[in-house]
mmCIF file of the N, C-alpha and C atoms, coordinates in Angstrom:
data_MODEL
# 
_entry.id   MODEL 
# 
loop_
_atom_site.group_PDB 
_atom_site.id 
_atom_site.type_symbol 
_atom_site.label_atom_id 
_atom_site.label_alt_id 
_atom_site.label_comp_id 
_atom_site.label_asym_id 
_atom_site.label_entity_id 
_atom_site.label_seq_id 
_atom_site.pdbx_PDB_ins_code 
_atom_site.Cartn_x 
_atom_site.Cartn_y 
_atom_site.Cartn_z 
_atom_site.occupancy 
_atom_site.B_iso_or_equiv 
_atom_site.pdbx_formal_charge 
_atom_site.auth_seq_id 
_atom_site.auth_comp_id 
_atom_site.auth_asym_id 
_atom_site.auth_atom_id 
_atom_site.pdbx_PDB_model_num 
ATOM 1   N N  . UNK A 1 1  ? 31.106 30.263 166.809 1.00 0.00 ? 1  UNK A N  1 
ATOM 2   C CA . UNK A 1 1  ? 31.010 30.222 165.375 1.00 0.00 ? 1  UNK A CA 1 
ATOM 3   C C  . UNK A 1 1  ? 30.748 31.615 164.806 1.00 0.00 ? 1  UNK A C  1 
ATOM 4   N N  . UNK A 1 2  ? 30.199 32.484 165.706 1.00 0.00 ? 2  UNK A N  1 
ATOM 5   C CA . UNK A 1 2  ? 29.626 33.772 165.163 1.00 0.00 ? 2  UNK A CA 1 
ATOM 6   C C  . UNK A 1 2  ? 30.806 34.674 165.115 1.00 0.00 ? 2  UNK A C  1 
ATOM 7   N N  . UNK A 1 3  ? 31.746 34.524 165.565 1.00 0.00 ? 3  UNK A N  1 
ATOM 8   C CA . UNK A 1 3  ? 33.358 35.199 165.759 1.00 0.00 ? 3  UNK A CA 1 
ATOM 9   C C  . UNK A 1 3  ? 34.172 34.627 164.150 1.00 0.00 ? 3  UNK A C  1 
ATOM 10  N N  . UNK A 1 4  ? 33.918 33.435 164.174 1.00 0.00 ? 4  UNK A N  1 
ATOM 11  C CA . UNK A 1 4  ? 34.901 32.975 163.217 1.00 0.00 ? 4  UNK A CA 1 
ATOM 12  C C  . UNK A 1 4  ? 33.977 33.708 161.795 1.00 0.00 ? 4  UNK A C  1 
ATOM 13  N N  . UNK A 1 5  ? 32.774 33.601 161.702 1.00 0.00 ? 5  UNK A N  1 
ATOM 14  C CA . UNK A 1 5  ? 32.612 34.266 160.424 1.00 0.00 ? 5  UNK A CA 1 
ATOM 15  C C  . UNK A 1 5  ? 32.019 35.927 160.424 1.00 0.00 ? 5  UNK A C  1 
ATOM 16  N N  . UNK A 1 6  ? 32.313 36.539 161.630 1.00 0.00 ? 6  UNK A N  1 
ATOM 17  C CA . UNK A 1 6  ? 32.800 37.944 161.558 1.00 0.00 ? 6  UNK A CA 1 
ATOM 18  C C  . UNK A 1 6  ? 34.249 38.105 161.149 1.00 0.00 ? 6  UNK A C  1 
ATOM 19  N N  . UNK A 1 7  ? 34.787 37.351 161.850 1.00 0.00 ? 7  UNK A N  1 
ATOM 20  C CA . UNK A 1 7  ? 36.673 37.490 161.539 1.00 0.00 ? 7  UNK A CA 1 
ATOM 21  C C  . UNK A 1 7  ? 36.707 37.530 159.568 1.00 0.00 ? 7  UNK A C  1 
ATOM 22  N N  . UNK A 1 8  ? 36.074 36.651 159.282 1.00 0.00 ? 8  UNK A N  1 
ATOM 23  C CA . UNK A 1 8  ? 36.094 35.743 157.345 1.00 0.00 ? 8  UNK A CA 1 
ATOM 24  C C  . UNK A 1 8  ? 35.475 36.945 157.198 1.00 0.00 ? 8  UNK A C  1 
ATOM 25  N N  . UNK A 1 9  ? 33.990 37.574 157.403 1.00 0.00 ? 9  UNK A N  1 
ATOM 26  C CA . UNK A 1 9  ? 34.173 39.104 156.848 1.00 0.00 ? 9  UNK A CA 1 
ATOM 27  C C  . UNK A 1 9  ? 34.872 40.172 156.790 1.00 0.00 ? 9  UNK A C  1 
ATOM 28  N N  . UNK A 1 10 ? 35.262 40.376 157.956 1.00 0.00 ? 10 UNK A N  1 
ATOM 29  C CA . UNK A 1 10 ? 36.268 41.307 157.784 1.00 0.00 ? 10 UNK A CA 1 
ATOM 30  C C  . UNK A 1 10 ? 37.300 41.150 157.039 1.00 0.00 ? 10 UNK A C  1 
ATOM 31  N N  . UNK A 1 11 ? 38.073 39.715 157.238 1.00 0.00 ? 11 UNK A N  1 
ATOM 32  C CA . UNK A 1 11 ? 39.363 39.663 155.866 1.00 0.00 ? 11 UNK A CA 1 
ATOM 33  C C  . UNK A 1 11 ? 38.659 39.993 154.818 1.00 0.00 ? 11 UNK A C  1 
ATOM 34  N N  . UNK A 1 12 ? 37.658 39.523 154.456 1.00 0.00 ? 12 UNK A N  1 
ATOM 35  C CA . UNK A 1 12 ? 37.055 39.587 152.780 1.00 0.00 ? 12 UNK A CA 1 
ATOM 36  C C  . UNK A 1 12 ? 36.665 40.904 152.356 1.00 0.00 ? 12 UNK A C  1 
ATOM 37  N N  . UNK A 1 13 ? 36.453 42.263 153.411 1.00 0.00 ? 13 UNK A N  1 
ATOM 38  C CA . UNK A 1 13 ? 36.202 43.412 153.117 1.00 0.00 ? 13 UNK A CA 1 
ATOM 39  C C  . UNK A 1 13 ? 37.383 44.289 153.324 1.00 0.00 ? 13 UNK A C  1 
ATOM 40  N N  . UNK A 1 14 ? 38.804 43.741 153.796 1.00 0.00 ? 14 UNK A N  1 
ATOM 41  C CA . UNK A 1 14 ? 40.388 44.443 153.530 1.00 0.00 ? 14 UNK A CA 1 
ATOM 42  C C  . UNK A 1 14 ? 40.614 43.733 152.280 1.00 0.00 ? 14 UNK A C  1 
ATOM 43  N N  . UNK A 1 15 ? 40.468 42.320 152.041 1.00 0.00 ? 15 UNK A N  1 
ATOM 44  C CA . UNK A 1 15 ? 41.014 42.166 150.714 1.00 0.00 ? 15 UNK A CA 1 
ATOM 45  C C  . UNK A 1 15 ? 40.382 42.718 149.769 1.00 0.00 ? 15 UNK A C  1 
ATOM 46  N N  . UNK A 1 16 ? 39.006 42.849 149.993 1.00 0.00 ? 16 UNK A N  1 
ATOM 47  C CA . UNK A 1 16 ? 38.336 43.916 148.870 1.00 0.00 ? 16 UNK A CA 1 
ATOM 48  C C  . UNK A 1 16 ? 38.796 44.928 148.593 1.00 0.00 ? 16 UNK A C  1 
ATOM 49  N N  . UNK A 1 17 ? 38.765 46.068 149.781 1.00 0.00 ? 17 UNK A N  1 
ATOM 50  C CA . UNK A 1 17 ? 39.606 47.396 149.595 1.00 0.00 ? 17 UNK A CA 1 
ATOM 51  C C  . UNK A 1 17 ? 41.057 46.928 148.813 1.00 0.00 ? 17 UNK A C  1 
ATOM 52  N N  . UNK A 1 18 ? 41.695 46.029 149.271 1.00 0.00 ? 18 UNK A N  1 
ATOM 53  C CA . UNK A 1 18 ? 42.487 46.318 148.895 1.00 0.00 ? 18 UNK A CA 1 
ATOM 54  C C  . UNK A 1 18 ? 42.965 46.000 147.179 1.00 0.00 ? 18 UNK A C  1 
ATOM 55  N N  . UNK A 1 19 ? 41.874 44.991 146.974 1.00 0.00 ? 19 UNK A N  1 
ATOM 56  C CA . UNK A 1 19 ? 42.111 45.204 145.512 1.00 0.00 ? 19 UNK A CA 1 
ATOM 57  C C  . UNK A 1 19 ? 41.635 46.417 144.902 1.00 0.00 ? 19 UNK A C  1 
ATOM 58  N N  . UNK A 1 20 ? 40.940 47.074 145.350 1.00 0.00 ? 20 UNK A N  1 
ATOM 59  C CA . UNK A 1 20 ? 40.155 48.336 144.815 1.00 0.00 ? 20 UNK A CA 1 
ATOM 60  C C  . UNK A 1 20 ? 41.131 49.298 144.829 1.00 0.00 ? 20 UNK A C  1 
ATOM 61  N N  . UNK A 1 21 ? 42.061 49.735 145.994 1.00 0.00 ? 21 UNK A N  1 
ATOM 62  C CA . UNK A 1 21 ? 43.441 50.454 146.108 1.00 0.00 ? 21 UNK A CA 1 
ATOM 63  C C  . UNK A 1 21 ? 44.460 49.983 144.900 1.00 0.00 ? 21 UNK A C  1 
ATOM 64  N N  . UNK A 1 22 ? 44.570 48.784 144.728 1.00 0.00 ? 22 UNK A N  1 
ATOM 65  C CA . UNK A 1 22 ? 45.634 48.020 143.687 1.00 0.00 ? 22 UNK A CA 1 
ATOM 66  C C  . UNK A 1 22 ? 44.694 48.577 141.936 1.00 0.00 ? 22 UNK A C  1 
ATOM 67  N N  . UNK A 1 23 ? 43.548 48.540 141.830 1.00 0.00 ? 23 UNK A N  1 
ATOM 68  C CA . UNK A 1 23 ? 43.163 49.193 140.562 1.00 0.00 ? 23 UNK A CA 1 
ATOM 69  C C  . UNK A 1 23 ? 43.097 50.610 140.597 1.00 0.00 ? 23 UNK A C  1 
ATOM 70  N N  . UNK A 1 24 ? 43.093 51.022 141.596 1.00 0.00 ? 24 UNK A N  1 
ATOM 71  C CA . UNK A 1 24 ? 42.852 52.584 141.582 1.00 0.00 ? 24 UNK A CA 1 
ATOM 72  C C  . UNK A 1 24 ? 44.930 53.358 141.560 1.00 0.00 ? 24 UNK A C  1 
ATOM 73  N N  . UNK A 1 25 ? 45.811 52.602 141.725 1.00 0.00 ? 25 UNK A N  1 
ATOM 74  C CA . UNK A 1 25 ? 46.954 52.484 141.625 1.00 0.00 ? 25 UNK A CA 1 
ATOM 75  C C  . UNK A 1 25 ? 47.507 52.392 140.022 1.00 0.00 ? 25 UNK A C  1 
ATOM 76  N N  . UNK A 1 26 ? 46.373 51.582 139.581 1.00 0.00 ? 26 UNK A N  1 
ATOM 77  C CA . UNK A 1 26 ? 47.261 50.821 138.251 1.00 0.00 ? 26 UNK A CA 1 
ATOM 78  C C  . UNK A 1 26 ? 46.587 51.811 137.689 1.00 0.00 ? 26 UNK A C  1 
ATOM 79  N N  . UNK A 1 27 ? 45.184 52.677 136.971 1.00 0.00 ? 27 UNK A N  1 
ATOM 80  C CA . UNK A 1 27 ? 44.890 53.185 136.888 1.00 0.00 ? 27 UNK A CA 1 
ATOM 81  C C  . UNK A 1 27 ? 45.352 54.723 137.071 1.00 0.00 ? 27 UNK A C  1 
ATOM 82  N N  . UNK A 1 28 ? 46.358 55.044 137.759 1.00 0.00 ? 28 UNK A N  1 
ATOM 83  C CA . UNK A 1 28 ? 46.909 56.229 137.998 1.00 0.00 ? 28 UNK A CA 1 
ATOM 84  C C  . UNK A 1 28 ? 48.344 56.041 137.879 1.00 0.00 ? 28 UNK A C  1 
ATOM 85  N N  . UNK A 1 29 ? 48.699 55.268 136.752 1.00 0.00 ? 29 UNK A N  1 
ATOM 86  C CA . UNK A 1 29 ? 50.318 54.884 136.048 1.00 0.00 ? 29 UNK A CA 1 
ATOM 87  C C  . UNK A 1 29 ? 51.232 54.677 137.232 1.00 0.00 ? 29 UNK A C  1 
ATOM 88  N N  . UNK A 1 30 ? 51.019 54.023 138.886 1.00 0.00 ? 30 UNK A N  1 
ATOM 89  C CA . UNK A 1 30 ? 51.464 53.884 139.694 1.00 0.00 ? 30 UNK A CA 1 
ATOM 90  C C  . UNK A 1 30 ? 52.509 52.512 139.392 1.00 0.00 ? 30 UNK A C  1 
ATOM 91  N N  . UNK A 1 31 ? 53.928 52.855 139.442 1.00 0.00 ? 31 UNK A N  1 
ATOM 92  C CA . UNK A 1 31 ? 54.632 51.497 139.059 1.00 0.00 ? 31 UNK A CA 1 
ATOM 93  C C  . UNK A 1 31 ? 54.603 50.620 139.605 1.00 0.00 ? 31 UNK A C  1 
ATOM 94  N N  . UNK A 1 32 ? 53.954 50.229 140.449 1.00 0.00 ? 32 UNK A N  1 
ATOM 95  C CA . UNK A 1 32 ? 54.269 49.364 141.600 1.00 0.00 ? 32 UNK A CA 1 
ATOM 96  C C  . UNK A 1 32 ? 54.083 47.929 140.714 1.00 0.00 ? 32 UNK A C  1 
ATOM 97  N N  . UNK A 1 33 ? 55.395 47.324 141.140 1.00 0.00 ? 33 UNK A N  1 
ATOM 98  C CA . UNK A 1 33 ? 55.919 45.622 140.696 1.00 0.00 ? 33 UNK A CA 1 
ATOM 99  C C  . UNK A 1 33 ? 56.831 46.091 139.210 1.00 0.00 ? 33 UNK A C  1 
ATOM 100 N N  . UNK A 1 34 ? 56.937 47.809 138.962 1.00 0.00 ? 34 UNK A N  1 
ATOM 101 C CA . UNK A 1 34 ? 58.384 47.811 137.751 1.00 0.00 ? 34 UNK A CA 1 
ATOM 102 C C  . UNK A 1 34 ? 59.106 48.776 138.136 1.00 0.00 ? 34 UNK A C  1 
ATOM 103 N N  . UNK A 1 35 ? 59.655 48.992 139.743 1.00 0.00 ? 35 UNK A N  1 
ATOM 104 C CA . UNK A 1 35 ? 59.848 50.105 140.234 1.00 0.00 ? 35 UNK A CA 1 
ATOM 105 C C  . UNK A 1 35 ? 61.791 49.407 139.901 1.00 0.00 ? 35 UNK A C  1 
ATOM 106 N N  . UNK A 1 36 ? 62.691 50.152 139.557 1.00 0.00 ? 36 UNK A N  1 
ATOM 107 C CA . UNK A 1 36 ? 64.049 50.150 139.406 1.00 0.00 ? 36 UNK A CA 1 
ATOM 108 C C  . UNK A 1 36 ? 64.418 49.558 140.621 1.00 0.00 ? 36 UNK A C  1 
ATOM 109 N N  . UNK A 1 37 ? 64.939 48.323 140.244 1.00 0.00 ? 37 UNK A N  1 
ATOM 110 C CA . UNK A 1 37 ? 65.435 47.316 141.482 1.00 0.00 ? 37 UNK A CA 1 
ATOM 111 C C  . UNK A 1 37 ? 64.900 46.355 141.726 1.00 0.00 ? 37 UNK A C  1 
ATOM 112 N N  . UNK A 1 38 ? 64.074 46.260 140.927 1.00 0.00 ? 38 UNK A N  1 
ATOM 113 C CA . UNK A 1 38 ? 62.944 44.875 140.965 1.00 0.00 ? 38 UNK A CA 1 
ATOM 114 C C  . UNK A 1 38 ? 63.469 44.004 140.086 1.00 0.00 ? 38 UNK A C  1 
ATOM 115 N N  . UNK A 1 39 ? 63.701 42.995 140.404 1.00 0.00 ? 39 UNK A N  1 
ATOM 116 C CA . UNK A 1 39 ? 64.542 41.828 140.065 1.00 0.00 ? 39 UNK A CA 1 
ATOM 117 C C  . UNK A 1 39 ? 64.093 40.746 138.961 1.00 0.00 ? 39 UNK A C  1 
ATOM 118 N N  . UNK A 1 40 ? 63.874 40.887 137.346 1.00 0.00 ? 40 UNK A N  1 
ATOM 119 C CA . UNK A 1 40 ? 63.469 39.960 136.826 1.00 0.00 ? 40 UNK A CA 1 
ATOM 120 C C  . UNK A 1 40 ? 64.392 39.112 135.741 1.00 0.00 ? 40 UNK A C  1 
ATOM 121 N N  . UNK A 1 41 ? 64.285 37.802 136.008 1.00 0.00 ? 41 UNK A N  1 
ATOM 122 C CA . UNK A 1 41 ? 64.960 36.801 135.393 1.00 0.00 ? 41 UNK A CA 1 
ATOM 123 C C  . UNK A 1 41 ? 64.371 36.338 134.737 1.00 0.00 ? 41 UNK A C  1 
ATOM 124 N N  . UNK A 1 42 ? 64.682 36.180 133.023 1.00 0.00 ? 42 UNK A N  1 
ATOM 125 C CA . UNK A 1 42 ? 64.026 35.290 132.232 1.00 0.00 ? 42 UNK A CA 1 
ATOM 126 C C  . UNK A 1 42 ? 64.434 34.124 131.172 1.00 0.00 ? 42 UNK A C  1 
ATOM 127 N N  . UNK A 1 43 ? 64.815 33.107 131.633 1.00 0.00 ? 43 UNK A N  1 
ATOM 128 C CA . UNK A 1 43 ? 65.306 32.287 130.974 1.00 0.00 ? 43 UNK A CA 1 
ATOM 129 C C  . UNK A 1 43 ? 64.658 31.287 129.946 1.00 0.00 ? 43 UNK A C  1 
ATOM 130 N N  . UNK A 1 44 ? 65.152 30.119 129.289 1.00 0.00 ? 44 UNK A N  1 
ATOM 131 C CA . UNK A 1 44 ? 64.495 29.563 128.189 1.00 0.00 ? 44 UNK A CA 1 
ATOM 132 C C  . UNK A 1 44 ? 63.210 29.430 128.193 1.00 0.00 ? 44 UNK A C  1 
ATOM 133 N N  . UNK A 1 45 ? 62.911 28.596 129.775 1.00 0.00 ? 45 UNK A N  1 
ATOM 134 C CA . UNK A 1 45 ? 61.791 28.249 129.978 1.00 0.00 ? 45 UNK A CA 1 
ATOM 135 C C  . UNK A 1 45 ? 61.292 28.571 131.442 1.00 0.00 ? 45 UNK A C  1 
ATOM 136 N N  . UNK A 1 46 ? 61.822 29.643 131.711 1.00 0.00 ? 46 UNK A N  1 
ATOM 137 C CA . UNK A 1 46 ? 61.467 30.343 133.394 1.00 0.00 ? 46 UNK A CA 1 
ATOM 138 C C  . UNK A 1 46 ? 61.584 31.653 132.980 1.00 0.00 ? 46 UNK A C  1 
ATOM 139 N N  . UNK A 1 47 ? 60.662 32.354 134.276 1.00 0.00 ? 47 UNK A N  1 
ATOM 140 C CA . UNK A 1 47 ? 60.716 33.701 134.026 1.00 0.00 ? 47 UNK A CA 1 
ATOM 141 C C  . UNK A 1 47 ? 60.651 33.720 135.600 1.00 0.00 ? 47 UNK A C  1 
ATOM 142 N N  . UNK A 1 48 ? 61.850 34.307 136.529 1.00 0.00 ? 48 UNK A N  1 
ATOM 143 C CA . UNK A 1 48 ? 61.602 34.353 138.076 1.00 0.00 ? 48 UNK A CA 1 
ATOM 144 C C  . UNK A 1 48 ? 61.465 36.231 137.960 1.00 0.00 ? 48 UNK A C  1 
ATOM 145 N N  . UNK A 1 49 ? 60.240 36.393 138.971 1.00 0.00 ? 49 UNK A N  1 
ATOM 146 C CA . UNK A 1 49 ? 60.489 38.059 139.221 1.00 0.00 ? 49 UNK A CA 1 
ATOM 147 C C  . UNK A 1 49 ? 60.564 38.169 140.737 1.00 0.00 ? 49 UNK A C  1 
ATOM 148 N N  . UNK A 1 50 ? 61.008 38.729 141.401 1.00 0.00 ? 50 UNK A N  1 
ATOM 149 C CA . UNK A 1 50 ? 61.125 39.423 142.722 1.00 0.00 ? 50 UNK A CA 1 
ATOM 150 C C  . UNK A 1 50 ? 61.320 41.017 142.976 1.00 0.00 ? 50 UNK A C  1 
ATOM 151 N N  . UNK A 1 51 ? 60.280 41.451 143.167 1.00 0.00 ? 51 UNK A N  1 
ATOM 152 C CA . UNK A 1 51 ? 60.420 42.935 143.382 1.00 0.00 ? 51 UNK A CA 1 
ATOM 153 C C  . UNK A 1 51 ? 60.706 43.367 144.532 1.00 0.00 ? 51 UNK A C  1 
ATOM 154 N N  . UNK A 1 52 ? 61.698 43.315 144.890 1.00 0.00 ? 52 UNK A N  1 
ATOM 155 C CA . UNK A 1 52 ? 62.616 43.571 146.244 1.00 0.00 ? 52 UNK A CA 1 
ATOM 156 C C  . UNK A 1 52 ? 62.491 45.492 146.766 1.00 0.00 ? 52 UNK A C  1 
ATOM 157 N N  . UNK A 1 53 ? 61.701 46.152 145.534 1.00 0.00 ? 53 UNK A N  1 
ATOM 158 C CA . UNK A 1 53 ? 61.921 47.415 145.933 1.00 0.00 ? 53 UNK A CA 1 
ATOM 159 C C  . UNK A 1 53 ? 60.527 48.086 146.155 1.00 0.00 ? 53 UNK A C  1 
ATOM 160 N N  . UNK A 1 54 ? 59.706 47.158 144.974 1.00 0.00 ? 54 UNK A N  1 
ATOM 161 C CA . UNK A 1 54 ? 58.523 47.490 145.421 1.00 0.00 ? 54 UNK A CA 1 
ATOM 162 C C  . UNK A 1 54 ? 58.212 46.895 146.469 1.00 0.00 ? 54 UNK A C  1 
ATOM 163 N N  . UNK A 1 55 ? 58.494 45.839 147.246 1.00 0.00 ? 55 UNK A N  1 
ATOM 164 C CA . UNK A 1 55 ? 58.342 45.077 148.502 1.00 0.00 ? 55 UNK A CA 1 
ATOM 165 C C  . UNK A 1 55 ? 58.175 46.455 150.001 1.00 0.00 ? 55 UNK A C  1 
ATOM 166 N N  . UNK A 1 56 ? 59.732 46.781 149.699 1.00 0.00 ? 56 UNK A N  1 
ATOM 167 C CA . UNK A 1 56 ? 60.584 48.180 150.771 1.00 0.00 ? 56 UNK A CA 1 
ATOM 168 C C  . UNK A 1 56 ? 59.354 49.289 150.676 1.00 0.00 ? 56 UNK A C  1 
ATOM 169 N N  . UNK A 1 57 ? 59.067 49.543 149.382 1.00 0.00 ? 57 UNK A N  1 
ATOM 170 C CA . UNK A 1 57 ? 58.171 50.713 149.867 1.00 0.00 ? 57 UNK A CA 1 
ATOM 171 C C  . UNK A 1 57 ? 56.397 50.655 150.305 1.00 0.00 ? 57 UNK A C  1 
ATOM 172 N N  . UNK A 1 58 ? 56.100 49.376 150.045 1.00 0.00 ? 58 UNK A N  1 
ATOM 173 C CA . UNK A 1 58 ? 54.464 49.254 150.061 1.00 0.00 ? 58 UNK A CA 1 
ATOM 174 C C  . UNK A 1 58 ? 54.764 48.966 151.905 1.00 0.00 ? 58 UNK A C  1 
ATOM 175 N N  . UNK A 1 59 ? 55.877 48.377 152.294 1.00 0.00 ? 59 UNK A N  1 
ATOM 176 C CA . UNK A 1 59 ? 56.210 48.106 153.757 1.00 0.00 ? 59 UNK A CA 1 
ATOM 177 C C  . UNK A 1 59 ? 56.624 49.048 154.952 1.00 0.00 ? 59 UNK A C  1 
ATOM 178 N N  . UNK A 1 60 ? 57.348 50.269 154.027 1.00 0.00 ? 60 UNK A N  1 
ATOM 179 C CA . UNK A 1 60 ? 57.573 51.162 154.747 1.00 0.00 ? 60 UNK A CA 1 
ATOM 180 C C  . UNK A 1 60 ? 56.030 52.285 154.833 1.00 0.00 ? 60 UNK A C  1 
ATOM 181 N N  . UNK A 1 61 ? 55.481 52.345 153.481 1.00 0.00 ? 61 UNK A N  1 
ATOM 182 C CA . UNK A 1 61 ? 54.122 52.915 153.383 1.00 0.00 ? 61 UNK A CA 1 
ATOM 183 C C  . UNK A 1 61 ? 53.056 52.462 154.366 1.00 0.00 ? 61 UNK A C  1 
ATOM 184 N N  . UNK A 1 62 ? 52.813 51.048 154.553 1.00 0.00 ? 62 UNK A N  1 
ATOM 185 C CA . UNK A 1 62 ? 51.971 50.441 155.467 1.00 0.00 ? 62 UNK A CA 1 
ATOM 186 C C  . UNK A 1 62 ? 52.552 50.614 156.896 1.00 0.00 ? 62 UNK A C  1 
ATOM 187 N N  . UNK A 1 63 ? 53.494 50.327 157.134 1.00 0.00 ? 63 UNK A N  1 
ATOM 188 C CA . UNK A 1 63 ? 53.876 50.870 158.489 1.00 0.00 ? 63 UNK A CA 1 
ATOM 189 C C  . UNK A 1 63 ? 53.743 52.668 158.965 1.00 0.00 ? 63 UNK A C  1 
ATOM 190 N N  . UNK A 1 64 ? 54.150 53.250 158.081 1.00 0.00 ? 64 UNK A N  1 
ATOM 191 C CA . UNK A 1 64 ? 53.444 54.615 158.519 1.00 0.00 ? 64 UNK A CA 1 
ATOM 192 C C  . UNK A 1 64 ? 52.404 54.739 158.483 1.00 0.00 ? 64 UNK A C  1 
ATOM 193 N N  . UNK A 1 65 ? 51.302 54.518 157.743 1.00 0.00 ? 65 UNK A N  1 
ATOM 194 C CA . UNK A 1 65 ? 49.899 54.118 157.762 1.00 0.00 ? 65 UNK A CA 1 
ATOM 195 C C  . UNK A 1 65 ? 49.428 53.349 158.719 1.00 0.00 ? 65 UNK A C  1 
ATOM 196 N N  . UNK A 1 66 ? 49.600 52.568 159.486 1.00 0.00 ? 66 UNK A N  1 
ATOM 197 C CA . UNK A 1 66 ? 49.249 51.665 160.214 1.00 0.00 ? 66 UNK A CA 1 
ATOM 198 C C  . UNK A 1 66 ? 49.346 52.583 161.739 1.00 0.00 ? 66 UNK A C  1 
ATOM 199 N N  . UNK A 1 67 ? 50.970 52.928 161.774 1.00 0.00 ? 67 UNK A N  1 
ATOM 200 C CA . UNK A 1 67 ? 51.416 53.395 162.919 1.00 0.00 ? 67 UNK A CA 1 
ATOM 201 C C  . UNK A 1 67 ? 50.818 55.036 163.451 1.00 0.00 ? 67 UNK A C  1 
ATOM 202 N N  . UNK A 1 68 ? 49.919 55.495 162.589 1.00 0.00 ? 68 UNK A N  1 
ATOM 203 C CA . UNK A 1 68 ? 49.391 56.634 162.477 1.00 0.00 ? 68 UNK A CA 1 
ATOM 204 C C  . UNK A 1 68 ? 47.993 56.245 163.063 1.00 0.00 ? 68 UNK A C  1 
ATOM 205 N N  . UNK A 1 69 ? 47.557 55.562 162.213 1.00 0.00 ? 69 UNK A N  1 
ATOM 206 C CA . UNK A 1 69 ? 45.950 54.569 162.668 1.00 0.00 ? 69 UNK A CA 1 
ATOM 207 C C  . UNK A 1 69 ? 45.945 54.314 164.127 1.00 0.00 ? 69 UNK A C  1 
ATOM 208 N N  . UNK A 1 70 ? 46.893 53.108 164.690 1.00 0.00 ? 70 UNK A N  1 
ATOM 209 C CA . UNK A 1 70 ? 46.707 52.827 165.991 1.00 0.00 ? 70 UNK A CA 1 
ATOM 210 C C  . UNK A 1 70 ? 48.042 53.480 167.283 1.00 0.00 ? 70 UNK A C  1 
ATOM 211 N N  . UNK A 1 71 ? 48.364 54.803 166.990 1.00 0.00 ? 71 UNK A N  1 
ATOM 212 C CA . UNK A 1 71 ? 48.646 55.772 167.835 1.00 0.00 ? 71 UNK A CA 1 
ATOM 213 C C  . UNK A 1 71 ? 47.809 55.923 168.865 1.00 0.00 ? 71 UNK A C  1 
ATOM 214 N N  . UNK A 1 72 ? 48.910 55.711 170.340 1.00 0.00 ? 72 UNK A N  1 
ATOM 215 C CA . UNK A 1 72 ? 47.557 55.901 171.271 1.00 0.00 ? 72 UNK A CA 1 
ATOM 216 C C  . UNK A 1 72 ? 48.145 57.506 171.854 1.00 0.00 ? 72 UNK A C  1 
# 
């Protein structure tokens, strides 16, 4: 039991950072979710968005980040 709610802290202190990264982003006019290529549809009574570009770069960003981190 003492594993499973070390594991629940730790998610809860990346999702923290990471909202703290996501305001410290928006806060520094960072476009991320209106980057050119981001896909929004808005019809009578729907509005679909898919940001297909901001997707590519937060993915390619985290993978160099990541792959830098656990370099052996």
């Amino acid at each position: 039991m003492a594993h499973l709610a070390r594991s629940l802290i730790v998610i809860g202190l990346l999702l923290a950072a990471g909202g703290v990264v996501l305001l410290l982003l928006a806060r520094a006019h960072v476009p991320l979710g209106h980057l050119p290529g981001d896909y929004v549809y808005r019809g009578k009574r729907v509005t679909v968005y898919f940001p297909w570009v901001t997707m590519i770069v937060v993915s390619v960003v985290l993978t160099i980040v990541l792959n830098m981190l656990f370099r052996r």
